[in-house]
N, C-alpha and C positions, 0 to 999 in steps of 0.2 A: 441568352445565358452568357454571362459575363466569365470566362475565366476563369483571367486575372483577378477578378474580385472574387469569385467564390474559392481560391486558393490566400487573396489575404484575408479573409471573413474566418477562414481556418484557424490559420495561424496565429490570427489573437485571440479564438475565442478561450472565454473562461474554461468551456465546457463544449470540446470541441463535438463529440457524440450529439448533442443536442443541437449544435449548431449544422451540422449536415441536414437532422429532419427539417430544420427551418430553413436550408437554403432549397431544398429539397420543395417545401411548401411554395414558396418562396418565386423559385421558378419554375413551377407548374411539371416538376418532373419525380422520376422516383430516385431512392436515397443511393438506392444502386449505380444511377446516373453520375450523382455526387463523386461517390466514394471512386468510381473510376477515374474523371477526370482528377483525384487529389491523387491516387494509384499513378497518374502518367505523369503528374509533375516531381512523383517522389514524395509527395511531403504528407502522405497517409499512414497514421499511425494508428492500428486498432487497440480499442482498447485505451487511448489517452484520454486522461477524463476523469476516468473510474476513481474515485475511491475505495481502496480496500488497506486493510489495516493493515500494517506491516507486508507490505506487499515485498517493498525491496529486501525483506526476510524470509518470505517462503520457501522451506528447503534447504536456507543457511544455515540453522543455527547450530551451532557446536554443544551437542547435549551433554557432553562429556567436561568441554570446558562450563557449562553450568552445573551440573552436581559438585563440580570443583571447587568451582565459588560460593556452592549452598554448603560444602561437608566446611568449608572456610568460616562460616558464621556470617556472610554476607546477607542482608536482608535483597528482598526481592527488586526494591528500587534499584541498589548498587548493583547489584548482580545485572540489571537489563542496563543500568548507564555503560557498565564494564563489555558487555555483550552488543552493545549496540540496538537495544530492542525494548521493548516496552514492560514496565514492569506487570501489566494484567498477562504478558506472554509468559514471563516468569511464571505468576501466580496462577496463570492453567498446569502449567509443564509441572509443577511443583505438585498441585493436585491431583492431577492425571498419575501420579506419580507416589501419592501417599502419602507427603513429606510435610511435618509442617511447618508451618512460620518462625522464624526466628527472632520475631517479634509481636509481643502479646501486651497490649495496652502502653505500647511505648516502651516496653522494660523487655530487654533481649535474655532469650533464651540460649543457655549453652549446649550445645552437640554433645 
């Protein structure tokens, strides 16, 4: 078991979570094996990899500065460009919330 190589095998994978089981396969060890020797080089990150939606938003968002932008007549796009976040984040917060769209077949609704 090589290291150096299963610390750069890391570092570039695509999908580095997946490339642990396969170094893991790989060299006839368990993943637990892996993940310590990337633990002692430093360069173990849980969790990198993952896909989840707005991840680097979890917990941010300023719900206050969004009603702001919706009582404004901002449609849900502009409102998530202006927030930094995705406009289906809007269109949950918005529903969850009772409110509706300020825009209905392309033709804006006034407040």
């Amino acid at each position: 078991m090589d290291k150096g190589l299963i610390i750069s095998d890391y570092r570039l994978a695509k999908n580095p979570n997946k490339q642990i089981r396969i170094m893991a396969q790989i060299n006839g060890c368990r993943m637990d094996d892996i993940v310590k020797i990337l633990k002692d080089a430093g360069v173990y990150e849980p969790g990198r990899g993952r896909k989840v939606a707005n991840q680097h938003m979890r917990g941010n968002v300023d719900y206050e500065q969004m009603r702001e932008l919706y009582n404004d007549g901002l449609s849900d796009i502009k409102i998530g460009a202006a927030m930094g976040t995705s406009p289906s984040t809007v269109r949950v917060w918005r529903l969850k919330n009772g409110l509706e769209s300020h825009y209905v077949k392309g033709r804006r609704i006034t407040p």
